[in-house]
PDB file of N, CA, C and O in Angstrom:
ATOM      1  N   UNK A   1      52.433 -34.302  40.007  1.00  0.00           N
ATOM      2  CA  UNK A   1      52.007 -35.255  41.010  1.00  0.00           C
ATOM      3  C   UNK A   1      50.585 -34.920  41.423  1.00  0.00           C
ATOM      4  O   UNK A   1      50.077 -33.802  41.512  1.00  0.00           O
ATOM      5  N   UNK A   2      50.201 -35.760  41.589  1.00  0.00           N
ATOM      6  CA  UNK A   2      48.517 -35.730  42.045  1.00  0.00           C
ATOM      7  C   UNK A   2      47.956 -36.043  42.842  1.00  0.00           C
ATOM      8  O   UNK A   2      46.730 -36.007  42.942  1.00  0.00           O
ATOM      9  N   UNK A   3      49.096 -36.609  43.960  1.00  0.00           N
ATOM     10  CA  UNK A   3      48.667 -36.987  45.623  1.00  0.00           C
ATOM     11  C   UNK A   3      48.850 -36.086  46.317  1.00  0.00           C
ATOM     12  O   UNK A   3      49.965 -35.564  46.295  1.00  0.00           O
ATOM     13  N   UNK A   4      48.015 -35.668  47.025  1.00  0.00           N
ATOM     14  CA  UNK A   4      47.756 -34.524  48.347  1.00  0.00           C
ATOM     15  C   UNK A   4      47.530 -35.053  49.893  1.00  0.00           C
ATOM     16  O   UNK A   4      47.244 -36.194  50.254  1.00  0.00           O
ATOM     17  N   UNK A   5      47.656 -34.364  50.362  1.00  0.00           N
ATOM     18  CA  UNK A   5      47.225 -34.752  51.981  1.00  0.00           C
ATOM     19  C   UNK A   5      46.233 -35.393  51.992  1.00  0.00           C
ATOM     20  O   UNK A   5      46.142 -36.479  52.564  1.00  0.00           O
ATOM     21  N   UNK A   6      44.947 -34.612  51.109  1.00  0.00           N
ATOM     22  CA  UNK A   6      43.641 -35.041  51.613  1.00  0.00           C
ATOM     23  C   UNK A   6      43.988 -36.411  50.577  1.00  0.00           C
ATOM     24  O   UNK A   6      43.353 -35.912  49.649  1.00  0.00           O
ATOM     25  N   UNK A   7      44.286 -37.212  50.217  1.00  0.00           N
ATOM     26  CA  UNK A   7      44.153 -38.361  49.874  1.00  0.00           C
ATOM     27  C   UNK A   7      44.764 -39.793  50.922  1.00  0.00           C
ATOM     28  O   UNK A   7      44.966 -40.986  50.694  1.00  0.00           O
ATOM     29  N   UNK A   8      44.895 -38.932  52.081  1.00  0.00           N
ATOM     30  CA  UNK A   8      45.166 -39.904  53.540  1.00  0.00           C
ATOM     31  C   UNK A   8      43.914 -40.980  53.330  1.00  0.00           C
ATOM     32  O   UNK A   8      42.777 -40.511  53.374  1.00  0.00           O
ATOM     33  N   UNK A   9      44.109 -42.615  53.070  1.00  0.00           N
ATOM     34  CA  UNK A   9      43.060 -42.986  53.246  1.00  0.00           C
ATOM     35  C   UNK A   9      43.059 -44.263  52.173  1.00  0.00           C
ATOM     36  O   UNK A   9      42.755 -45.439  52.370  1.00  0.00           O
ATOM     37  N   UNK A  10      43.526 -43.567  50.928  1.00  0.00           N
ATOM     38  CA  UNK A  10      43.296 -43.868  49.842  1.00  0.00           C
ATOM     39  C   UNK A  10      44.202 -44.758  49.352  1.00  0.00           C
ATOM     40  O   UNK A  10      45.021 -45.047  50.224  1.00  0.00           O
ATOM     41  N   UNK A  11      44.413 -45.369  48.209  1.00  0.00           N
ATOM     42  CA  UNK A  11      45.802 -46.488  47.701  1.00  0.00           C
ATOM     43  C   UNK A  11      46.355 -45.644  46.721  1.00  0.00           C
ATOM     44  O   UNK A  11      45.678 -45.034  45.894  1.00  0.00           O
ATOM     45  N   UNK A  12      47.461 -45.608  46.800  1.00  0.00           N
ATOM     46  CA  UNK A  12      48.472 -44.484  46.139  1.00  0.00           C
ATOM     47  C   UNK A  12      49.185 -45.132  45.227  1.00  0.00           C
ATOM     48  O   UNK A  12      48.999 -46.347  45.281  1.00  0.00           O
ATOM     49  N   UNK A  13      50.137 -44.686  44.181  1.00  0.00           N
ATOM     50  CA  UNK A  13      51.084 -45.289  43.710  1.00  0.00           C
ATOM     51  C   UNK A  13      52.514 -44.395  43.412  1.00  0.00           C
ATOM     52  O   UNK A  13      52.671 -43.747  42.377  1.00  0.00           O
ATOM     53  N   UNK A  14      53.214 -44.455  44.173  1.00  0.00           N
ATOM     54  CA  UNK A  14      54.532 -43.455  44.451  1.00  0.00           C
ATOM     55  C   UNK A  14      55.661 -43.615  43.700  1.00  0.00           C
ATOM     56  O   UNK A  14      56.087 -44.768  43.759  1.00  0.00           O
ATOM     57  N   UNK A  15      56.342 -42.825  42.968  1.00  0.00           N
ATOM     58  CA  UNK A  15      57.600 -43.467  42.709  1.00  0.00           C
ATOM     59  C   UNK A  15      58.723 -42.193  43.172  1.00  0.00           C
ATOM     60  O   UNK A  15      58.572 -41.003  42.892  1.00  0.00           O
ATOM     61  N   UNK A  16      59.612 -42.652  43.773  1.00  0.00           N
ATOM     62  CA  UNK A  16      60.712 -42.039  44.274  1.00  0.00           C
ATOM     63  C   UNK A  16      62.281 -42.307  43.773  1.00  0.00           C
ATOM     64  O   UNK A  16      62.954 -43.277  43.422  1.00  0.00           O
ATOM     65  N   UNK A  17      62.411 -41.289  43.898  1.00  0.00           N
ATOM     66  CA  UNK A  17      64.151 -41.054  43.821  1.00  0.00           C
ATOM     67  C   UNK A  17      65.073 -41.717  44.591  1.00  0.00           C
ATOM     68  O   UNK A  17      65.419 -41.353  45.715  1.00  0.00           O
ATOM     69  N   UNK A  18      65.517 -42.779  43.950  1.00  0.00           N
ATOM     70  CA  UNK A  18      66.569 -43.612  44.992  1.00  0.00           C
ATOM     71  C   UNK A  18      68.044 -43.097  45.596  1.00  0.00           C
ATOM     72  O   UNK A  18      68.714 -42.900  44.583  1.00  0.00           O
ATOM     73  N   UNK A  19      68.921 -42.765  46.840  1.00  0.00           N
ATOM     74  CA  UNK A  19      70.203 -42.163  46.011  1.00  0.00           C
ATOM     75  C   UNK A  19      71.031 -42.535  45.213  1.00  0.00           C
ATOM     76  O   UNK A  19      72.043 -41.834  45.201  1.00  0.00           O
ATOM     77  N   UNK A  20      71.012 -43.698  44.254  1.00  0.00           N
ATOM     78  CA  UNK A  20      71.536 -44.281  43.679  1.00  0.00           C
ATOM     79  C   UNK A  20      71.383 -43.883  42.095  1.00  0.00           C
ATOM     80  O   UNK A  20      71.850 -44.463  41.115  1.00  0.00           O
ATOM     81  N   UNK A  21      70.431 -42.490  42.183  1.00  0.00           N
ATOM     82  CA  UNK A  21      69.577 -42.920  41.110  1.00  0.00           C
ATOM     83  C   UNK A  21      68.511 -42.474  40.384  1.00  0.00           C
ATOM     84  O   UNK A  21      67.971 -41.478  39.903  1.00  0.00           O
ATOM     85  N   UNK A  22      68.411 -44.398  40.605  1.00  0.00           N
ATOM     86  CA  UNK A  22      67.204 -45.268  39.893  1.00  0.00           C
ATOM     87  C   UNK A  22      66.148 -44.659  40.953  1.00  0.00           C
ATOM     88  O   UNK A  22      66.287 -43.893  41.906  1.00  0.00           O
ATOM     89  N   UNK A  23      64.996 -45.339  40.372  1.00  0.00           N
ATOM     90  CA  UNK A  23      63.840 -45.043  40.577  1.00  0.00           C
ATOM     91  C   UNK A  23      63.217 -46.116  41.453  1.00  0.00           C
ATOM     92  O   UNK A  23      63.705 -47.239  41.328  1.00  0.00           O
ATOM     93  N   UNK A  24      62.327 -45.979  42.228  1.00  0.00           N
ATOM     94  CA  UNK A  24      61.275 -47.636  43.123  1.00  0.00           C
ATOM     95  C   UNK A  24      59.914 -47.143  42.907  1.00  0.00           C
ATOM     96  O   UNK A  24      59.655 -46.120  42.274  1.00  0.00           O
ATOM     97  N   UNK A  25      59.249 -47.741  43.336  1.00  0.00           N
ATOM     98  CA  UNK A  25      57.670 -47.476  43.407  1.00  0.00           C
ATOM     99  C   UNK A  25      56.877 -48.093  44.460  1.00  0.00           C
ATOM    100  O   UNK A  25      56.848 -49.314  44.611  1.00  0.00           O
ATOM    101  N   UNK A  26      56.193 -47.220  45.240  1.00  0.00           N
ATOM    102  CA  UNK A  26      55.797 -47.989  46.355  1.00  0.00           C
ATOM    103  C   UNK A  26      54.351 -47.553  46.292  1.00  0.00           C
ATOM    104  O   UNK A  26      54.026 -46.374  46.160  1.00  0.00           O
ATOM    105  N   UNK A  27      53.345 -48.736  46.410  1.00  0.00           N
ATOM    106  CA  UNK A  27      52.145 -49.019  46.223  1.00  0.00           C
ATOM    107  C   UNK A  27      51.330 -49.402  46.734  1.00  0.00           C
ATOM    108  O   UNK A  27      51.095 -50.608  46.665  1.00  0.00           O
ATOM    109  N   UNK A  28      50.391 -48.403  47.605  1.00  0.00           N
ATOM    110  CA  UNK A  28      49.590 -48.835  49.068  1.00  0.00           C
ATOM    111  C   UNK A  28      48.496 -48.244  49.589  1.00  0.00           C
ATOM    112  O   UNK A  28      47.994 -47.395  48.853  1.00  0.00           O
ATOM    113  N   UNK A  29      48.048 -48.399  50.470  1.00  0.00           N
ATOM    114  CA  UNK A  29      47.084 -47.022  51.184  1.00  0.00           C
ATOM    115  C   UNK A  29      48.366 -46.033  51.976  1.00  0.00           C
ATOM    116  O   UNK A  29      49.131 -46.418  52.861  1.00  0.00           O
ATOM    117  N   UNK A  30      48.305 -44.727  51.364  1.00  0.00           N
ATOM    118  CA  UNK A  30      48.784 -43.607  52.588  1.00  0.00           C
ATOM    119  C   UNK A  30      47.990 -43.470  53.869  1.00  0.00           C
ATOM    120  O   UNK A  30      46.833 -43.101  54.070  1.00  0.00           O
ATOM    121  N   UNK A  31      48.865 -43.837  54.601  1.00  0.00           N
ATOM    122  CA  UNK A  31      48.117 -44.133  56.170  1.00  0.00           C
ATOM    123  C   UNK A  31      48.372 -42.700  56.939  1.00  0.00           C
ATOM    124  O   UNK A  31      47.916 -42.427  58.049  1.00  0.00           O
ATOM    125  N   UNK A  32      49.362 -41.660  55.960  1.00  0.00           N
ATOM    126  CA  UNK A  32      49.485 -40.315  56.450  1.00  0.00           C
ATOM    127  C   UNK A  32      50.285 -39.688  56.019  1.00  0.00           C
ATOM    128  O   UNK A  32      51.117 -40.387  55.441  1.00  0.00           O
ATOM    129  N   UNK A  33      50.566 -38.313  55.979  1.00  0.00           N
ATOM    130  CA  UNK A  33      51.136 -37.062  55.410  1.00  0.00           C
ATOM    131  C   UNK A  33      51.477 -36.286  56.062  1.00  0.00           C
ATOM    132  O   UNK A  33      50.658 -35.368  56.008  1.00  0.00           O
ATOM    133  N   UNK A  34      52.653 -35.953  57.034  1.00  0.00           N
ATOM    134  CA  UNK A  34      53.279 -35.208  58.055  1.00  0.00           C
ATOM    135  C   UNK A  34      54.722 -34.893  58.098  1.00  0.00           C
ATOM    136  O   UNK A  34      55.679 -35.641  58.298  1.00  0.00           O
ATOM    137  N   UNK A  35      54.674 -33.719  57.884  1.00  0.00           N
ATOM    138  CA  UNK A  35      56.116 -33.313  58.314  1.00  0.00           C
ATOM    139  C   UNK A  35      57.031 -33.397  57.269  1.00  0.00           C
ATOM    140  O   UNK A  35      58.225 -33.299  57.555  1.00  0.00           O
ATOM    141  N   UNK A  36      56.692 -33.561  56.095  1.00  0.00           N
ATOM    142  CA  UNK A  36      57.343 -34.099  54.598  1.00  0.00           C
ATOM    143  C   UNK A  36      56.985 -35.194  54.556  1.00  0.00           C
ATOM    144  O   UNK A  36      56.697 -35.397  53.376  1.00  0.00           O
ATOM    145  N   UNK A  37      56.709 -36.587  55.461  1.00  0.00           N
ATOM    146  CA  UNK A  37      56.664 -37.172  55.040  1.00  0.00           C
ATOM    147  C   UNK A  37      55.844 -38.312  54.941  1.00  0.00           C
ATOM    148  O   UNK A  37      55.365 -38.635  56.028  1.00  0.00           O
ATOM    149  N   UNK A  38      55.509 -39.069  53.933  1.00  0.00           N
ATOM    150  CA  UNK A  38      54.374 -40.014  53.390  1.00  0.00           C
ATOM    151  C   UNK A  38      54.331 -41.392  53.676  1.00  0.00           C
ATOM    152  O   UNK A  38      55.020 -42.063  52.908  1.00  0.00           O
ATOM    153  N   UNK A  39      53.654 -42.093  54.657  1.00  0.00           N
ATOM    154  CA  UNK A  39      53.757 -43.072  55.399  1.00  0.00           C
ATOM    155  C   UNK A  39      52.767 -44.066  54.459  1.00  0.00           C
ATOM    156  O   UNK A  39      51.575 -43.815  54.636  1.00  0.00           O
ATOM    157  N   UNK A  40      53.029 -45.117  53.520  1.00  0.00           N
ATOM    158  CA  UNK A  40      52.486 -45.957  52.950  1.00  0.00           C
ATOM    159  C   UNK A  40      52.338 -47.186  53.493  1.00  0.00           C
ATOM    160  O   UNK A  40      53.362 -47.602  54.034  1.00  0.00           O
ATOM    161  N   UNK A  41      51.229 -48.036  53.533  1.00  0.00           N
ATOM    162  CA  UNK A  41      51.460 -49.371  54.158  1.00  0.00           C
ATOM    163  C   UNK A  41      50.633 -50.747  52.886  1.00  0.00           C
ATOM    164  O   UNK A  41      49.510 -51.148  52.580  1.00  0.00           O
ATOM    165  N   UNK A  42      51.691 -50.939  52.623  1.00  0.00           N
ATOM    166  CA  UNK A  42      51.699 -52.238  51.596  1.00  0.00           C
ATOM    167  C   UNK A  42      50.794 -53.358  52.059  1.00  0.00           C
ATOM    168  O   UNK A  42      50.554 -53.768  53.195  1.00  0.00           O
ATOM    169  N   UNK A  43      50.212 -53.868  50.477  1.00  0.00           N
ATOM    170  CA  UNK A  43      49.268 -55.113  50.859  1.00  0.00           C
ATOM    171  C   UNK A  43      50.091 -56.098  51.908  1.00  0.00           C
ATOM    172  O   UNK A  43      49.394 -56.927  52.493  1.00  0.00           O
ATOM    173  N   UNK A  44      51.484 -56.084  52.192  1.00  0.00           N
ATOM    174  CA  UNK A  44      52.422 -56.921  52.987  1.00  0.00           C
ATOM    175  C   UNK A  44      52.045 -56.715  53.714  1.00  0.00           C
ATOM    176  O   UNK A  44      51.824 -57.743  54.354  1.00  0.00           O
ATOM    177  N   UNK A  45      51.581 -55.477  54.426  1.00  0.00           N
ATOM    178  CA  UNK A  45      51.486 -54.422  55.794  1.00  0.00           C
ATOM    179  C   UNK A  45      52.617 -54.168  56.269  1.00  0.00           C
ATOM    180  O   UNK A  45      52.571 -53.983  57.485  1.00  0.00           O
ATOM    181  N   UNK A  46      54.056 -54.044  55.624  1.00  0.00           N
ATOM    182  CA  UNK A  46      54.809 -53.438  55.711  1.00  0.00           C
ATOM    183  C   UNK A  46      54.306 -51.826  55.620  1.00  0.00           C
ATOM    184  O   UNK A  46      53.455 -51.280  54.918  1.00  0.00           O
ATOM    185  N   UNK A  47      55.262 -51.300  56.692  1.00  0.00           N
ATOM    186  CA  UNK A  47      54.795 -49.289  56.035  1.00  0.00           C
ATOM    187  C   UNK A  47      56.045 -48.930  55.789  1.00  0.00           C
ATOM    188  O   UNK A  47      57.003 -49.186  56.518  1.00  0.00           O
ATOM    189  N   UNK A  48      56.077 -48.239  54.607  1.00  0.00           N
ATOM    190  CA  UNK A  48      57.035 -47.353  54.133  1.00  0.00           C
ATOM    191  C   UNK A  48      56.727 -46.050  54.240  1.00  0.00           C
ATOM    192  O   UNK A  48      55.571 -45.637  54.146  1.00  0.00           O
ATOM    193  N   UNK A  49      58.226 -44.960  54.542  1.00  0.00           N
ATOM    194  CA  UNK A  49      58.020 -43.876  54.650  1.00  0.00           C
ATOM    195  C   UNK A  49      58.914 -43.651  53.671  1.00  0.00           C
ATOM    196  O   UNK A  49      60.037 -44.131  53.524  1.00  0.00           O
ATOM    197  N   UNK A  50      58.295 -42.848  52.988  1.00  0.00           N
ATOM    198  CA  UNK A  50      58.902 -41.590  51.670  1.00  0.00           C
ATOM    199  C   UNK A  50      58.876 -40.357  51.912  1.00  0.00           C
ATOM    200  O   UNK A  50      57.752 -39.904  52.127  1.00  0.00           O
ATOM    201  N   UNK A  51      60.094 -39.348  51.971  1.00  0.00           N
ATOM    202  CA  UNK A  51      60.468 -38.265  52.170  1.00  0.00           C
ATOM    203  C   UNK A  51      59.763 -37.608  51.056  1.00  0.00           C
ATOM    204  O   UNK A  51      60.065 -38.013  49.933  1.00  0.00           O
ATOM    205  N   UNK A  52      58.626 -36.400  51.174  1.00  0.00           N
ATOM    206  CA  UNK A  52      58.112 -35.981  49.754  1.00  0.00           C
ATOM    207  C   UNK A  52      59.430 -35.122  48.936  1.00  0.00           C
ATOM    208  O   UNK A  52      59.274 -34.766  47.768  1.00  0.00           O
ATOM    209  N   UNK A  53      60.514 -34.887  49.564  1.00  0.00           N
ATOM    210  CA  UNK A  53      61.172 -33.992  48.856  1.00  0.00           C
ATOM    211  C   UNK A  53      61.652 -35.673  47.363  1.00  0.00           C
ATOM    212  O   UNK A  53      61.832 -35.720  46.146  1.00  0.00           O
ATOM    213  N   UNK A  54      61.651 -36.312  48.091  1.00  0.00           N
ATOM    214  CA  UNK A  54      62.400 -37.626  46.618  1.00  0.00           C
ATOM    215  C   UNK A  54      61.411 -38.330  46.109  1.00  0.00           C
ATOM    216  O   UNK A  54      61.685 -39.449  45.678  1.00  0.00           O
ATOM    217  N   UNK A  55      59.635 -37.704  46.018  1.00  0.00           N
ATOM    218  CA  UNK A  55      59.051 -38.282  45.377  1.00  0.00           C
ATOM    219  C   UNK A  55      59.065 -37.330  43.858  1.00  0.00           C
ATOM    220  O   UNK A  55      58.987 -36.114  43.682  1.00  0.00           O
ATOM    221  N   UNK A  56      59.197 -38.459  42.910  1.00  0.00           N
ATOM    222  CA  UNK A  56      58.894 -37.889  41.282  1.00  0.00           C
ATOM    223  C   UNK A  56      57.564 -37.843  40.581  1.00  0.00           C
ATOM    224  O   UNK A  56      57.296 -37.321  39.499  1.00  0.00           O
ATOM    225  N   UNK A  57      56.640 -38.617  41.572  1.00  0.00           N
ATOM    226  CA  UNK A  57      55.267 -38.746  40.597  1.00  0.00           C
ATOM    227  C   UNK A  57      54.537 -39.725  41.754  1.00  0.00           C
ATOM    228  O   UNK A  57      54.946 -40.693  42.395  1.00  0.00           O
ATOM    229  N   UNK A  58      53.661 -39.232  41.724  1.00  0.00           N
ATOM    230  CA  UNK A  58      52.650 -40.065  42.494  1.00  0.00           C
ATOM    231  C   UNK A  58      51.152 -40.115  42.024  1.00  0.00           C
ATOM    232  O   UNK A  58      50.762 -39.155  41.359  1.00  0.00           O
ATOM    233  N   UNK A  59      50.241 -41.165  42.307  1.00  0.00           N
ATOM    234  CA  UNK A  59      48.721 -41.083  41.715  1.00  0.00           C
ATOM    235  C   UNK A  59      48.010 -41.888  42.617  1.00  0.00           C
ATOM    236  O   UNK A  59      48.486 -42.718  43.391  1.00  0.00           O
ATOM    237  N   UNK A  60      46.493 -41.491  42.412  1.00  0.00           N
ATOM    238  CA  UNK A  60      45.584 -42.585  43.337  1.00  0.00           C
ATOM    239  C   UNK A  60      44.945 -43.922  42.547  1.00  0.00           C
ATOM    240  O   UNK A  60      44.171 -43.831  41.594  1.00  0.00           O
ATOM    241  N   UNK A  61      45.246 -44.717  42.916  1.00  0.00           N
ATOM    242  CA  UNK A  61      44.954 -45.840  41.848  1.00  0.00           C
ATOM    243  C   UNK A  61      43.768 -47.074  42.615  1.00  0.00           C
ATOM    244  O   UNK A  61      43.796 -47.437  43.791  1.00  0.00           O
ATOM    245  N   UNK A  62      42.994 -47.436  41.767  1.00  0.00           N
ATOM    246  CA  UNK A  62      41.472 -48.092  42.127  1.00  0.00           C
ATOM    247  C   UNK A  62      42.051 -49.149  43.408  1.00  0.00           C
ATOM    248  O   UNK A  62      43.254 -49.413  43.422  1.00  0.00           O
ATOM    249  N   UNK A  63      41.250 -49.656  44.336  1.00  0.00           N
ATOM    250  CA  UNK A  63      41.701 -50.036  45.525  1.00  0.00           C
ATOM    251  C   UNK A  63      42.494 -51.744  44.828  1.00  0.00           C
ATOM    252  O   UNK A  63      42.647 -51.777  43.607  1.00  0.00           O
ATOM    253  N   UNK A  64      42.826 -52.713  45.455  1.00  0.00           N
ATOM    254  CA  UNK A  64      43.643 -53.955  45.207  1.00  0.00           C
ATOM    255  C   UNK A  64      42.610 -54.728  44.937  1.00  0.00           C
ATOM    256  O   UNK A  64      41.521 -54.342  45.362  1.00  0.00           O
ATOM    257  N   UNK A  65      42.665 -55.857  44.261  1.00  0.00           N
ATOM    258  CA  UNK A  65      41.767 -56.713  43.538  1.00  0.00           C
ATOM    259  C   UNK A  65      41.683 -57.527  45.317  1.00  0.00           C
ATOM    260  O   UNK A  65      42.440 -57.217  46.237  1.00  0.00           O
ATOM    261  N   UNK A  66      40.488 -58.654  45.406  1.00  0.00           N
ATOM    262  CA  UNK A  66      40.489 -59.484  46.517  1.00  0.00           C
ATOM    263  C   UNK A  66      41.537 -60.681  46.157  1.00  0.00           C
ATOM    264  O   UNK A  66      41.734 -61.303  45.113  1.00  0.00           O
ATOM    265  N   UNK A  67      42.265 -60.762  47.752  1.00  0.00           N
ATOM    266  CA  UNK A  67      43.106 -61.458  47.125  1.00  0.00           C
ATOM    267  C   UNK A  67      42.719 -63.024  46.562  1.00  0.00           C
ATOM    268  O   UNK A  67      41.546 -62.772  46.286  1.00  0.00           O
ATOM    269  N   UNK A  68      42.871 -64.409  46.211  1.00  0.00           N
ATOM    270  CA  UNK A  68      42.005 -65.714  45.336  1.00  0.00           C
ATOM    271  C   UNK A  68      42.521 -65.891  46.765  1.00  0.00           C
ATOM    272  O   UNK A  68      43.291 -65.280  47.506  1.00  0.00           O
ATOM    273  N   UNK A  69      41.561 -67.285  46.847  1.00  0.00           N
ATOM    274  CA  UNK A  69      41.582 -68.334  47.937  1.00  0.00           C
ATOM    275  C   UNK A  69      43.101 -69.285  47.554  1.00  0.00           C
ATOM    276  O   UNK A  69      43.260 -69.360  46.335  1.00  0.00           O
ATOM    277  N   UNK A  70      43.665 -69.649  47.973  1.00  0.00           N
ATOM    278  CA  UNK A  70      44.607 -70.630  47.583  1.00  0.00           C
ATOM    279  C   UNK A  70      44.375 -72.233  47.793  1.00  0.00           C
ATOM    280  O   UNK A  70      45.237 -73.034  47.431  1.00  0.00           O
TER     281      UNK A  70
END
C-alpha cells in the first residue's frame, strides 16, 4: 500500500475488505487519517470511513477530470 498520513489532502483510491469477503473500492480525497481510521469524501461528497486494519491496497491517483456541462 502506498497511502500514508501525509497524503491527507490528496485523491486516493482504496480497496477494502468487505465482511462478506468481497472486495469495494472507495475513491476520493482523504479528508484524514486518525485513530486507524481513513475518512474519504467522494466526488458525491458523501464521506466514507475505512478502518485501515480492512484496507488491502490503496494508491494516490491524478485528481478527477472537470465534471462536462450538461
Amino acid at each position: 500500500m502506498t497511502v500514508t498520513p501525509a497524503d491527507v489532502g490528496r485523491r486516493v483510491s482504496l480497496r477494502r475488505r468487505l465482511p462478506t469477503g468481497e472486495y469495494s473500492d472507495v475513491v476520493g480525497v482523504l479528508e484524514s487519517w486518525a485513530d486507524g481510521v481513513l475518512r474519504v469524501r467522494r466526488r458525491t461528497d458523501e464521506v466514507v470511513e475505512v478502518p485501515a486494519a480492512i484496507l488491502a491496497a490503496g494508491k494516490v491517483v491524478p485528481p478527477a477530470p472537470p465534471r462536462r456541462p450538461r
